[in-house]
N, CA, C and O atoms as a GROMACS GRO file, in nm:
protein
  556
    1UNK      N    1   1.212   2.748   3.903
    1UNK     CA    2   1.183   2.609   3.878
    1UNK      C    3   1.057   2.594   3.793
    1UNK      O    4   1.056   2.517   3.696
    2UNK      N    5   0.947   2.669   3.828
    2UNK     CA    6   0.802   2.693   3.803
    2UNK      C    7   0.876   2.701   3.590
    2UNK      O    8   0.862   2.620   3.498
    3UNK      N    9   0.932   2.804   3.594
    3UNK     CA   10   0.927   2.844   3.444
    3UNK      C   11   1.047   2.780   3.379
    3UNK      O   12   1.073   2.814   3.263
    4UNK      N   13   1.145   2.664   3.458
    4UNK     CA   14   1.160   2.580   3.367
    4UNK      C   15   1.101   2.445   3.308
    4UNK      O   16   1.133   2.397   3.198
    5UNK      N   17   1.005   2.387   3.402
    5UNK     CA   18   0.930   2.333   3.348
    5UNK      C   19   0.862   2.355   3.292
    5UNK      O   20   0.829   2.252   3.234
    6UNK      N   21   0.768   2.488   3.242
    6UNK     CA   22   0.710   2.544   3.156
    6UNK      C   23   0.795   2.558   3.012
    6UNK      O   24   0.753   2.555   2.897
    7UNK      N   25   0.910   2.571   3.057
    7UNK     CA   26   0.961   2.571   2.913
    7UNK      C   27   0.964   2.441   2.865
    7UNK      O   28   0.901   2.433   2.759
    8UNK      N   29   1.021   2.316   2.909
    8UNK     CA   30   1.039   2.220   2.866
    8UNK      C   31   0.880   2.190   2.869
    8UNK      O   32   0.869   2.092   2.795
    9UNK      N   33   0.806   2.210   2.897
    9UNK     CA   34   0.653   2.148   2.842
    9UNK      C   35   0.650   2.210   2.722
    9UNK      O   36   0.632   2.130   2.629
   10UNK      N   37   0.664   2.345   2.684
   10UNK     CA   38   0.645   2.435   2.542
   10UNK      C   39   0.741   2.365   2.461
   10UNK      O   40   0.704   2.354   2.344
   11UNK      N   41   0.854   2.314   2.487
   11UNK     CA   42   0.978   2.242   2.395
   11UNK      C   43   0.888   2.120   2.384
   11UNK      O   44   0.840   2.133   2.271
   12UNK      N   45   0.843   2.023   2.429
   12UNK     CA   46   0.779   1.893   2.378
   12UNK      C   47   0.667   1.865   2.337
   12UNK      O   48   0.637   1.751   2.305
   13UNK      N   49   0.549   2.015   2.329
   13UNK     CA   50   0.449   2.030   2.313
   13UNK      C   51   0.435   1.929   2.182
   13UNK      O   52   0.380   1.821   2.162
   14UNK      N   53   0.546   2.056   2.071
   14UNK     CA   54   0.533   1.971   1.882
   14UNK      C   55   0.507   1.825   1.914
   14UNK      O   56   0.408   1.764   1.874
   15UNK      N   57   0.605   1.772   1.991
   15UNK     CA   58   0.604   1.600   1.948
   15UNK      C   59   0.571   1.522   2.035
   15UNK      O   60   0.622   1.411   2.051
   16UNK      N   61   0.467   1.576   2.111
   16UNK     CA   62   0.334   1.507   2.161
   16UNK      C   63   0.237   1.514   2.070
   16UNK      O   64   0.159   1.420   2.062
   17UNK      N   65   0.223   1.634   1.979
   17UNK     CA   66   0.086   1.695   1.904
   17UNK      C   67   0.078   1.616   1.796
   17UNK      O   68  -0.035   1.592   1.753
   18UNK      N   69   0.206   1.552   1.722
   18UNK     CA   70   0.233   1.472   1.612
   18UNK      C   71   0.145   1.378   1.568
   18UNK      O   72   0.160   1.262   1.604
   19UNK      N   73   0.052   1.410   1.492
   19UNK     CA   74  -0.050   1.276   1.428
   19UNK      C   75  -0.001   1.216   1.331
   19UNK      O   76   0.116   1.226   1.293
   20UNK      N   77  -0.093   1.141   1.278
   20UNK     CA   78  -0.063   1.062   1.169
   20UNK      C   79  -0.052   1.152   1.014
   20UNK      O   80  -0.143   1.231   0.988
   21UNK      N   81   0.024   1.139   0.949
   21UNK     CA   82   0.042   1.195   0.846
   21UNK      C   83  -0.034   1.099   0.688
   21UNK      O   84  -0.040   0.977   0.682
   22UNK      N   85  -0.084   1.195   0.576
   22UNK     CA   86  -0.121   1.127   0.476
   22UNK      C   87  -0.011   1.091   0.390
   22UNK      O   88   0.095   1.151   0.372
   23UNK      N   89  -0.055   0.983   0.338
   23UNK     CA   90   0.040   0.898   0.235
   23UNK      C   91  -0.010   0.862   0.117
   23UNK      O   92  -0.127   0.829   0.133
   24UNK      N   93   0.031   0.850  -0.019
   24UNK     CA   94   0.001   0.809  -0.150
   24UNK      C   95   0.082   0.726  -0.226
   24UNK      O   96   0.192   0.768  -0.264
   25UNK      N   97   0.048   0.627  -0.251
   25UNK     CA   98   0.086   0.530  -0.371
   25UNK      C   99   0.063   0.544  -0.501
   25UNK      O  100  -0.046   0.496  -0.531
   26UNK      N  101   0.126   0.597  -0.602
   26UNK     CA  102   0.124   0.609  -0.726
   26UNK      C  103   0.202   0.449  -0.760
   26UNK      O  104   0.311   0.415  -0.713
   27UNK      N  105   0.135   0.383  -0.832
   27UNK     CA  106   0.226   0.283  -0.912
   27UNK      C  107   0.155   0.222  -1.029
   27UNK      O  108   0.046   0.270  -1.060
   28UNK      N  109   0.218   0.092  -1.117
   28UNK     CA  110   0.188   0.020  -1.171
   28UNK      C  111   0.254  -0.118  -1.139
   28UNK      O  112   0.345  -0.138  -1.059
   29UNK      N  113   0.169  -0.238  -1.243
   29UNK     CA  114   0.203  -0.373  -1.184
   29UNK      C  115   0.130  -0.436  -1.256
   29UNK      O  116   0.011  -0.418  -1.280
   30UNK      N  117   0.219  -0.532  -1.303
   30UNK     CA  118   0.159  -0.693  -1.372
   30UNK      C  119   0.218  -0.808  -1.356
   30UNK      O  120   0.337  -0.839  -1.352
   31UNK      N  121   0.092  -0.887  -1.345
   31UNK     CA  122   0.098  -1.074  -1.302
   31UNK      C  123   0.037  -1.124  -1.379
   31UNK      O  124  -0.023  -1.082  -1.477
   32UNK      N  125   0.058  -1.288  -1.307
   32UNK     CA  126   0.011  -1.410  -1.353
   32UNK      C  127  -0.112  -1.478  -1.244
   32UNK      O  128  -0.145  -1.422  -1.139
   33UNK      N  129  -0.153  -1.570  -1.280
   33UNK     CA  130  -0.203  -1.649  -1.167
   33UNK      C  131  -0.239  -1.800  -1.227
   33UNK      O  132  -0.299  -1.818  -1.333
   34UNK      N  133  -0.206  -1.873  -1.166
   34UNK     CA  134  -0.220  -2.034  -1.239
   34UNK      C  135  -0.200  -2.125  -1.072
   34UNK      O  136  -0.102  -2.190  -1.035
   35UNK      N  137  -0.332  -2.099  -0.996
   35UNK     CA  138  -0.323  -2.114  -0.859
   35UNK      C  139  -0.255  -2.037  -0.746
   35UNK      O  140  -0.294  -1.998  -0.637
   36UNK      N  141  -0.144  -2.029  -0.809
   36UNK     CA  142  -0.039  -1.910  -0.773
   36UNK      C  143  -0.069  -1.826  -0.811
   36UNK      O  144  -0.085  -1.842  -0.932
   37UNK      N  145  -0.103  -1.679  -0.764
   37UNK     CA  146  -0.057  -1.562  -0.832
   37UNK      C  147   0.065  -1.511  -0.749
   37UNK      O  148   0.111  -1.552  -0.643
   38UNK      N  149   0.106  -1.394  -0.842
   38UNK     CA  150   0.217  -1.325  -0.834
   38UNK      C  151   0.234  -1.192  -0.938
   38UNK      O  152   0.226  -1.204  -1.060
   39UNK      N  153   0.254  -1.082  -0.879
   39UNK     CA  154   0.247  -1.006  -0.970
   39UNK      C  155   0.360  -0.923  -0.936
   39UNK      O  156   0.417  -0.970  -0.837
   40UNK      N  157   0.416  -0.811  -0.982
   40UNK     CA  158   0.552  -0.716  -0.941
   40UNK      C  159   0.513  -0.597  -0.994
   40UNK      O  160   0.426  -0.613  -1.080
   41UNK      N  161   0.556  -0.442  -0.970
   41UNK     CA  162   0.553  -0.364  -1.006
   41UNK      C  163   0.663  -0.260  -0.927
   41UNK      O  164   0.755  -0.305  -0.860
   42UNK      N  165   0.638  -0.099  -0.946
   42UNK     CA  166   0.670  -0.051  -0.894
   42UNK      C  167   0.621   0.090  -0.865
   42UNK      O  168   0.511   0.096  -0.921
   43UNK      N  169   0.646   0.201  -0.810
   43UNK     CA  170   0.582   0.295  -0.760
   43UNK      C  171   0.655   0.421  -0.668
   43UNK      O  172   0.776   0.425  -0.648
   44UNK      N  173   0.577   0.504  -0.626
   44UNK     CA  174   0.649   0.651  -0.559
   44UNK      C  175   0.516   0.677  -0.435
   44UNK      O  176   0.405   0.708  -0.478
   45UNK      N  177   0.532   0.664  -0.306
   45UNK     CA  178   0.470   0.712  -0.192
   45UNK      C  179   0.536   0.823  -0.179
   45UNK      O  180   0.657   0.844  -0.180
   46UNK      N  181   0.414   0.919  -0.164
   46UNK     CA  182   0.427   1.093  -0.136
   46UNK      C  183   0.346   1.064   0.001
   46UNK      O  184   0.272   0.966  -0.001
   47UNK      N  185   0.350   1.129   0.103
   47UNK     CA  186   0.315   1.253   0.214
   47UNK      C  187   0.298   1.373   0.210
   47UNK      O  188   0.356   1.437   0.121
   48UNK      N  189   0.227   1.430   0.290
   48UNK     CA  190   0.154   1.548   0.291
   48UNK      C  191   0.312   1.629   0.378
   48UNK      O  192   0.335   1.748   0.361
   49UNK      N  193   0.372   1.570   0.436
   49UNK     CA  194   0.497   1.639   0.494
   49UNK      C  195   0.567   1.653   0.439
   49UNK      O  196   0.670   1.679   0.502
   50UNK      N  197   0.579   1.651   0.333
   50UNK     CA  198   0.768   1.661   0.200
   50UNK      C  199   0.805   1.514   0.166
   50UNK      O  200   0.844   1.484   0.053
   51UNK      N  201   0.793   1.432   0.255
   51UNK     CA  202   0.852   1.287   0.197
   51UNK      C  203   0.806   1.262   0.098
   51UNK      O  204   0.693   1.296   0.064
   52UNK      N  205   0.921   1.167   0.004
   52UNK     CA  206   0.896   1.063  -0.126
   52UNK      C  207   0.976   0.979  -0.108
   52UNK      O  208   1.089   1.005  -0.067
   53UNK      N  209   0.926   0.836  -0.139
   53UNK     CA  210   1.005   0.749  -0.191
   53UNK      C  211   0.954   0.650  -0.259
   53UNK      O  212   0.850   0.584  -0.261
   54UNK      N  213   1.103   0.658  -0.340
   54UNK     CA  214   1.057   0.527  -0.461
   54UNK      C  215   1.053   0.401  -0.360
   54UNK      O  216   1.106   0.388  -0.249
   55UNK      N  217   0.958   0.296  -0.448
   55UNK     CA  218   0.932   0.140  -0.396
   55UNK      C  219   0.948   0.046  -0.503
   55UNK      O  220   0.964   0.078  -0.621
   56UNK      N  221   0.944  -0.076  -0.457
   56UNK     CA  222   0.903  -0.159  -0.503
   56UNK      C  223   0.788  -0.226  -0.500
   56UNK      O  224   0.739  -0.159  -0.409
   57UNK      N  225   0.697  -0.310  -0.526
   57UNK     CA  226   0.593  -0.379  -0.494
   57UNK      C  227   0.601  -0.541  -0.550
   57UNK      O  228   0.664  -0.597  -0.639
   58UNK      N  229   0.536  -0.568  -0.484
   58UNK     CA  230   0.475  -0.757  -0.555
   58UNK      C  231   0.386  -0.802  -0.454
   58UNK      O  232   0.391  -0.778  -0.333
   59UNK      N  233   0.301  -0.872  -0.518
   59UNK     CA  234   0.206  -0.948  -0.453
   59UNK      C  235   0.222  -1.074  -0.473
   59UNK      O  236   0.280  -1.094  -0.580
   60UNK      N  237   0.187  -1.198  -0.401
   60UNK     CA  238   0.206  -1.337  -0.366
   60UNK      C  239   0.119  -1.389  -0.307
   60UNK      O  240   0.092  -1.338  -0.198
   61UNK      N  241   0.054  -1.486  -0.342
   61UNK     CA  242  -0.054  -1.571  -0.275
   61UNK      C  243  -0.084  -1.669  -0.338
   61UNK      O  244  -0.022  -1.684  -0.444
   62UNK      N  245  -0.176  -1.761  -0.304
   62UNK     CA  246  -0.215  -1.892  -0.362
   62UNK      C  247  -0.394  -1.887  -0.327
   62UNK      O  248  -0.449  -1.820  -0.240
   63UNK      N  249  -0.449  -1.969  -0.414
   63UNK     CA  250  -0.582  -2.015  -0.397
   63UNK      C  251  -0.621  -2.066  -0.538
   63UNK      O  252  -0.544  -2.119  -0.618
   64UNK      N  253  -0.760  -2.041  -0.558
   64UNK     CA  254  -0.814  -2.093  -0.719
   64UNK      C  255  -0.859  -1.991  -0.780
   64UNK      O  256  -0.976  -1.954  -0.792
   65UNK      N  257  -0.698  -1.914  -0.843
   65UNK     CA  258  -0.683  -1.797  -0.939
   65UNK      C  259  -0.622  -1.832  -1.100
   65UNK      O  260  -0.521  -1.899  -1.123
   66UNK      N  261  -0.703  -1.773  -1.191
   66UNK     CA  262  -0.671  -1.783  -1.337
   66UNK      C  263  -0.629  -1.651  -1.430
   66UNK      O  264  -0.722  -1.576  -1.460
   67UNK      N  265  -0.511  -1.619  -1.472
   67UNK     CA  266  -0.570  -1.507  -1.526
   67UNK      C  267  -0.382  -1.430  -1.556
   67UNK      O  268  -0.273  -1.481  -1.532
   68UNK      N  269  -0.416  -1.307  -1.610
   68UNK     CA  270  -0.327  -1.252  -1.643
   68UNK      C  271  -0.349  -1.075  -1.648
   68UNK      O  272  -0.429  -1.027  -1.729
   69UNK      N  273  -0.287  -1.006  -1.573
   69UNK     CA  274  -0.323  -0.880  -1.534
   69UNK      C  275  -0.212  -0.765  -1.555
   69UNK      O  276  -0.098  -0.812  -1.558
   70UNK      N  277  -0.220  -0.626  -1.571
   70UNK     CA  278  -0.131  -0.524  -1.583
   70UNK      C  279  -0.238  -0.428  -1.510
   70UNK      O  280  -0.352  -0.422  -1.555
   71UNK      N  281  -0.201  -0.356  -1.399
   71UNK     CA  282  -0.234  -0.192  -1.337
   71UNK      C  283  -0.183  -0.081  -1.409
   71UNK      O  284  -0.076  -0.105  -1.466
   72UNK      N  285  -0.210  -0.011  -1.417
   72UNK     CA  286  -0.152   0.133  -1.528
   72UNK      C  287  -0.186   0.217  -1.418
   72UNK      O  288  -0.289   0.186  -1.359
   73UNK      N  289  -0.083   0.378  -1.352
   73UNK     CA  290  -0.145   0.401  -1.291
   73UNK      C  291  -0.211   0.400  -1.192
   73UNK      O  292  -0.297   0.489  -1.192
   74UNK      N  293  -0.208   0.309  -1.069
   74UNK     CA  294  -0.257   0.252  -0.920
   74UNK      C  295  -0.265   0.386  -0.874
   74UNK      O  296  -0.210   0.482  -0.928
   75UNK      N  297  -0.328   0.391  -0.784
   75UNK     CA  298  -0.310   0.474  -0.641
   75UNK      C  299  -0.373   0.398  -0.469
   75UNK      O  300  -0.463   0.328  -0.424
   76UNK      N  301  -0.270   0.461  -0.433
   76UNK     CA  302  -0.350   0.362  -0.284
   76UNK      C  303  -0.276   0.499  -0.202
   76UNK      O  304  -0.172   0.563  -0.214
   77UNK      N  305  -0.444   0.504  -0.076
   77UNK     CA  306  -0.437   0.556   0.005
   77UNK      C  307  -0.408   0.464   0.138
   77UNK      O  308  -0.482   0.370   0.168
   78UNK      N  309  -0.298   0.500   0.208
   78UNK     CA  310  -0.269   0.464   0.358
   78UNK      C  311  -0.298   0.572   0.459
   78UNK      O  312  -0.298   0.694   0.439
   79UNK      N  313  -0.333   0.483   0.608
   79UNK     CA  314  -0.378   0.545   0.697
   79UNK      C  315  -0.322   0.520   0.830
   79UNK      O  316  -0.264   0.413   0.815
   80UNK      N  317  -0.313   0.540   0.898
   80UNK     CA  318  -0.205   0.516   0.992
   80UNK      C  319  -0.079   0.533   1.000
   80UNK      O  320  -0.015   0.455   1.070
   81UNK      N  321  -0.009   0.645   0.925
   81UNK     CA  322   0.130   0.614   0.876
   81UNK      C  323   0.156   0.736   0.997
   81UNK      O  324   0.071   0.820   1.026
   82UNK      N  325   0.297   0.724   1.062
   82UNK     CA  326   0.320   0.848   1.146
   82UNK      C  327   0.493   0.854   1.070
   82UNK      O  328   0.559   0.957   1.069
   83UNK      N  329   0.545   0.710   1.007
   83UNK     CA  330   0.667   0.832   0.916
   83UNK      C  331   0.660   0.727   0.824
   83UNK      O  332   0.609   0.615   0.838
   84UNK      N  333   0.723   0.781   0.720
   84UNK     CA  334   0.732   0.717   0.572
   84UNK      C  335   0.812   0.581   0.595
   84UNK      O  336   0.793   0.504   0.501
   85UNK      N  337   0.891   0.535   0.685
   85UNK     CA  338   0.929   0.431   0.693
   85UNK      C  339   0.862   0.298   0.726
   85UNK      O  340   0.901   0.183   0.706
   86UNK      N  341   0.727   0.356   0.792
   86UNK     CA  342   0.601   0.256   0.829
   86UNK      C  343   0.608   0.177   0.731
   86UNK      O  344   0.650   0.061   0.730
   87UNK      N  345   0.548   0.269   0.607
   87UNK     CA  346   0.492   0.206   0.505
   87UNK      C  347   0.599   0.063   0.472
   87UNK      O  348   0.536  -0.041   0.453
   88UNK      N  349   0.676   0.057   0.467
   88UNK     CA  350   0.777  -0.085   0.393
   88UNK      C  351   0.704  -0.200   0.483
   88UNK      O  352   0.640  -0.186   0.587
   89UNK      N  353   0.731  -0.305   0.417
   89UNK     CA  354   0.688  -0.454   0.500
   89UNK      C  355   0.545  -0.516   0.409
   89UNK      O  356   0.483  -0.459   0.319
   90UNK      N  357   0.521  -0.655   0.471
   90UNK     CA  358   0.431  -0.723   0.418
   90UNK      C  359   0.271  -0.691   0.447
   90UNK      O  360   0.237  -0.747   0.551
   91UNK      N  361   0.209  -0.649   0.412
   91UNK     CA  362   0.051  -0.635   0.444
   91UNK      C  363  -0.039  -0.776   0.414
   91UNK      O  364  -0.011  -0.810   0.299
   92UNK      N  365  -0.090  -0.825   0.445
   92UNK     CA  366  -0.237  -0.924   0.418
   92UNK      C  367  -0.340  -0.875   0.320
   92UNK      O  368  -0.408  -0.774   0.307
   93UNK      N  369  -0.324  -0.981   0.258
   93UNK     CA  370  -0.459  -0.925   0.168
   93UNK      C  371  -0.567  -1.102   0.121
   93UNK      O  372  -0.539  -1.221   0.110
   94UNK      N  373  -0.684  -1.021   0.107
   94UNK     CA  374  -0.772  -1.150   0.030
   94UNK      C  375  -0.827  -1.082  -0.023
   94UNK      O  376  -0.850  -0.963  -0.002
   95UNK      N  377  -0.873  -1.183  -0.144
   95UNK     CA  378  -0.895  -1.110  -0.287
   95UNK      C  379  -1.032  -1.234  -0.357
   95UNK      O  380  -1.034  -1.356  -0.366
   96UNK      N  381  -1.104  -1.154  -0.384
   96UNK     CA  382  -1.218  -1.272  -0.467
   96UNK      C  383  -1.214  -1.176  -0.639
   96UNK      O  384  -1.228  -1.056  -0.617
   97UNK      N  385  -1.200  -1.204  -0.780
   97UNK     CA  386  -1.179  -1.137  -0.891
   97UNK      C  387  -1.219  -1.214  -0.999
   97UNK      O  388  -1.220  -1.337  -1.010
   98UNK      N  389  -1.262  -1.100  -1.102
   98UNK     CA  390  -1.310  -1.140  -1.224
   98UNK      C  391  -1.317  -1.039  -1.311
   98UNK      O  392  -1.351  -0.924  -1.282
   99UNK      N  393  -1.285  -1.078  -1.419
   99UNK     CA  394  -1.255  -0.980  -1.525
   99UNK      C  395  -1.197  -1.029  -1.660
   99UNK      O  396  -1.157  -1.145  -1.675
  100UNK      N  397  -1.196  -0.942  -1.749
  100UNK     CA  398  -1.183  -0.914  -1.953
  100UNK      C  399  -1.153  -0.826  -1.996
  100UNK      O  400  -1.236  -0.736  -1.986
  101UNK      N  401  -1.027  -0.792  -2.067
  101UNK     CA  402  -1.083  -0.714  -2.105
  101UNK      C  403  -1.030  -0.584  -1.994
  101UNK      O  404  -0.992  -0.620  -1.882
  102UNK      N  405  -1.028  -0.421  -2.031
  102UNK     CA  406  -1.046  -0.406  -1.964
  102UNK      C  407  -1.108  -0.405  -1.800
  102UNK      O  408  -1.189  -0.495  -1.778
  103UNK      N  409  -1.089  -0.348  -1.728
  103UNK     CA  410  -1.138  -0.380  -1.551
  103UNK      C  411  -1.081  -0.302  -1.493
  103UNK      O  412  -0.961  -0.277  -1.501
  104UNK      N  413  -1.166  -0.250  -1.419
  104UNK     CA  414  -1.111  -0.174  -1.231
  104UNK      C  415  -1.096  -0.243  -1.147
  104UNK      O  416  -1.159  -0.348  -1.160
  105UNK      N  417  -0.994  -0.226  -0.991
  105UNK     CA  418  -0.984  -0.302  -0.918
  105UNK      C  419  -0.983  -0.194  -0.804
  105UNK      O  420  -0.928  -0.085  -0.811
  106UNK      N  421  -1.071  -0.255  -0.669
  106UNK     CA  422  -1.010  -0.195  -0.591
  106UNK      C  423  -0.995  -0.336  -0.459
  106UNK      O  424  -1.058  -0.442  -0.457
  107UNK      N  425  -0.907  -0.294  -0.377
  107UNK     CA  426  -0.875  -0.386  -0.224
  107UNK      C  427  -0.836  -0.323  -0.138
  107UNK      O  428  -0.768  -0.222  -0.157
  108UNK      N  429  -0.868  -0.366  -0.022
  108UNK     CA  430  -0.771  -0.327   0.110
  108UNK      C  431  -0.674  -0.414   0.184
  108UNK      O  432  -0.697  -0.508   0.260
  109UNK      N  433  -0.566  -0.364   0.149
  109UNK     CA  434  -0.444  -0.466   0.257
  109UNK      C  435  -0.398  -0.362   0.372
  109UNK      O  436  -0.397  -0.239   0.381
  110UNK      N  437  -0.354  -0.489   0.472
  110UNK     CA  438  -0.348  -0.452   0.620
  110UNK      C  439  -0.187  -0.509   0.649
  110UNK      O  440  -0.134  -0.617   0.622
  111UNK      N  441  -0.140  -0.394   0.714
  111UNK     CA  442   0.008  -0.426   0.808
  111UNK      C  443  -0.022  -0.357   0.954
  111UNK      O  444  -0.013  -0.237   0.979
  112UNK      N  445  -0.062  -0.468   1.052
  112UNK     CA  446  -0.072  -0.396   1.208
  112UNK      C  447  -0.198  -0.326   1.189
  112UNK      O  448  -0.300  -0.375   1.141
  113UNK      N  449  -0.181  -0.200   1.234
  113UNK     CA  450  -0.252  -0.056   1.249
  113UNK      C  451  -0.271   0.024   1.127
  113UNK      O  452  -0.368   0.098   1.108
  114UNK      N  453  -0.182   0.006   1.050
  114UNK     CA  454  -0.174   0.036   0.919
  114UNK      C  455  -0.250  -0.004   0.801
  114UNK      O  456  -0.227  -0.122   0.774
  115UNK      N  457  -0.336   0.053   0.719
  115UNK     CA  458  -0.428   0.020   0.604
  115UNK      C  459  -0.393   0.086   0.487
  115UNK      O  460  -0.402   0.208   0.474
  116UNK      N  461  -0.355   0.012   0.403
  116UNK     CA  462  -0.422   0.062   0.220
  116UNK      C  463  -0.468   0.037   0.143
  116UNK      O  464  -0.445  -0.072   0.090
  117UNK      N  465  -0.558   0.124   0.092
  117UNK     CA  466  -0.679   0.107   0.005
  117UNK      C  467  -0.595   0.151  -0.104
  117UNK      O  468  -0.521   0.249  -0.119
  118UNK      N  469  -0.635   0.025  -0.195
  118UNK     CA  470  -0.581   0.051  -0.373
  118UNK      C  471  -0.685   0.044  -0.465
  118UNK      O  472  -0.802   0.006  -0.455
  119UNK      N  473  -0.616   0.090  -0.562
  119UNK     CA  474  -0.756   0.105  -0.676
  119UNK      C  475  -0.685   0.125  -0.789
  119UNK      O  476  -0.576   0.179  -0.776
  120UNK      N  477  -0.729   0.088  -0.922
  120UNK     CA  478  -0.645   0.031  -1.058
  120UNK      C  479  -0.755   0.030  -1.143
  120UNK      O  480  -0.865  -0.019  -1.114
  121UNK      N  481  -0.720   0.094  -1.268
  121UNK     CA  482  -0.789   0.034  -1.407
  121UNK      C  483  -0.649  -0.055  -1.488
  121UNK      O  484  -0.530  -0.024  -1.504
  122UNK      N  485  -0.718  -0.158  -1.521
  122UNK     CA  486  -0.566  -0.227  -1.612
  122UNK      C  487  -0.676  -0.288  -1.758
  122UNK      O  488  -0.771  -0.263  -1.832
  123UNK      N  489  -0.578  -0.377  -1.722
  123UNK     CA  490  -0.625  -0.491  -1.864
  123UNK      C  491  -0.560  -0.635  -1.855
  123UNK      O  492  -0.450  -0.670  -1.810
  124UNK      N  493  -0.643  -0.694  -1.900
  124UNK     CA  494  -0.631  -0.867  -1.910
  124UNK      C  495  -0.749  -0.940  -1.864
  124UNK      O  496  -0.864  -0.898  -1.879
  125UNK      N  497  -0.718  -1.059  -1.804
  125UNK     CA  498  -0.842  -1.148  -1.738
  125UNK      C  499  -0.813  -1.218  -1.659
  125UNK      O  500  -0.717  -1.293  -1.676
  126UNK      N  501  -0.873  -1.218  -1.567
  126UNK     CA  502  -0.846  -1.322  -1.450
  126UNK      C  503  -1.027  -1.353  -1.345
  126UNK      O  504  -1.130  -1.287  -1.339
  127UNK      N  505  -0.973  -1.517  -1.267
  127UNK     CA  506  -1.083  -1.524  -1.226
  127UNK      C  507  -1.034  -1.602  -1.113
  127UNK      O  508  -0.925  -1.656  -1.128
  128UNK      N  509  -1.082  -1.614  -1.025
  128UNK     CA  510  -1.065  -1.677  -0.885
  128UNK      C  511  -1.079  -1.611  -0.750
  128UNK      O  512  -1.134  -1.501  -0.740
  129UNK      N  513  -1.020  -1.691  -0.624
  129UNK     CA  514  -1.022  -1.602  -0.520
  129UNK      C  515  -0.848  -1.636  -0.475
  129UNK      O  516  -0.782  -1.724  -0.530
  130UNK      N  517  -0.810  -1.570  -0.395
  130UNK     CA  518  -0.676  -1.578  -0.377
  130UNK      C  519  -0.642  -1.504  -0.219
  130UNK      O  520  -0.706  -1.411  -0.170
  131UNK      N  521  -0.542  -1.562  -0.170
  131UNK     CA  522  -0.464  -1.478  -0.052
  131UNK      C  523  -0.350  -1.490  -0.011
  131UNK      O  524  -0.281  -1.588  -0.040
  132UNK      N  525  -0.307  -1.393   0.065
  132UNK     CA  526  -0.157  -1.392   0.004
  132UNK      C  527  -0.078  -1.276   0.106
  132UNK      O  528  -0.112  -1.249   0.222
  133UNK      N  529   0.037  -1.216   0.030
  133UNK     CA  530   0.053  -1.079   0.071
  133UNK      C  531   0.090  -1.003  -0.052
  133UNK      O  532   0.105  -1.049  -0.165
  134UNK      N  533   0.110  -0.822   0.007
  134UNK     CA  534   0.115  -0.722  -0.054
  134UNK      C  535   0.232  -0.674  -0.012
  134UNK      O  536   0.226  -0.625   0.101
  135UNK      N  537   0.386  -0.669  -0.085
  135UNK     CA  538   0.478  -0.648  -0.012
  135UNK      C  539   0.536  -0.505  -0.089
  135UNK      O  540   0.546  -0.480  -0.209
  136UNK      N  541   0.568  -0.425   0.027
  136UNK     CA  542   0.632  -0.288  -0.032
  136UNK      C  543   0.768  -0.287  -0.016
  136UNK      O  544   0.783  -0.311   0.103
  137UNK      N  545   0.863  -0.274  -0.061
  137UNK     CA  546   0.981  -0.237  -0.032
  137UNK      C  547   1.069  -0.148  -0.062
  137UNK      O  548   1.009  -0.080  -0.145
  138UNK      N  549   1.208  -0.087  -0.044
  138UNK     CA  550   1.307  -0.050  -0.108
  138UNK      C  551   1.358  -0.095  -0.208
  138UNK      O  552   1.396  -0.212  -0.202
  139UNK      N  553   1.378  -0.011  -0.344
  139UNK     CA  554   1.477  -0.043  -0.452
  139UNK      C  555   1.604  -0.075  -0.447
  139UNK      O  556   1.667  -0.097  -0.551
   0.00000   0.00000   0.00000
């Protein structure tokens, strides 16, 4: 009895031990904003475990935003991810911006437990503050 429960503890050990795995956002994306913004793009989340998948992206929000923008290139780090399916769904974001001209961007949007930090060099101009969401999805 003693050494079958020992075995079945050694069988469930792995997937108790299971942490959170790293995740990456490669993408690009361009919007508008005329109170509304809205922008669309798209992109590839990698893991440190073998996963990929292609996405979609767009952002949506309202406030007193002006401007016109393109990302070349994004990357965003997530944290909290335990499988690649986390990542899909709407995150929160608020945003205060200004820019010409070339510009870098970086933000953090939130889903639950889940965080990603993005960061972008693009081009255009925009000015306002805005909030909204950050939505990832399937193609």
């Amino acid at each position: 009895m003693v050494s079958g429960f020992l075995m079945l503890a050694a069988l469930s050990a792995p997937a108790l031990a299971a942490g959170p795995i790293d995740c990456e956002l490669r993408f690009s994306m361009s919007g508008w904003s005329a109170f509304y913004k809205h922008a669309t793009g798209s992109g590839t989340v990698t893991c440190d475990n073998g996963q990929s998948m292609k996405v979609n992206i767009s952002a949506k929000g309202g406030g007193l935003s002006f401007g016109k923008s393109e990302i070349d290139n994004g990357i965003g780090k997530f944290s909290e991810v335990y499988n690649i399916e986390d990542i899909i769904g709407g995150y929160a974001t608020a945003e205060a911006h200004a820019g010409a001209g070339k510009s870098a961007s970086a933000r953090v949007v939130t889903k639950g437990p889940i965080s990603l930090a993005l960061s972008g060099k693009g081009r255009g101009w925009d000015l306002g503050v805005a909030f909204g969401n950050f939505i990832i999805s399937k193609p």
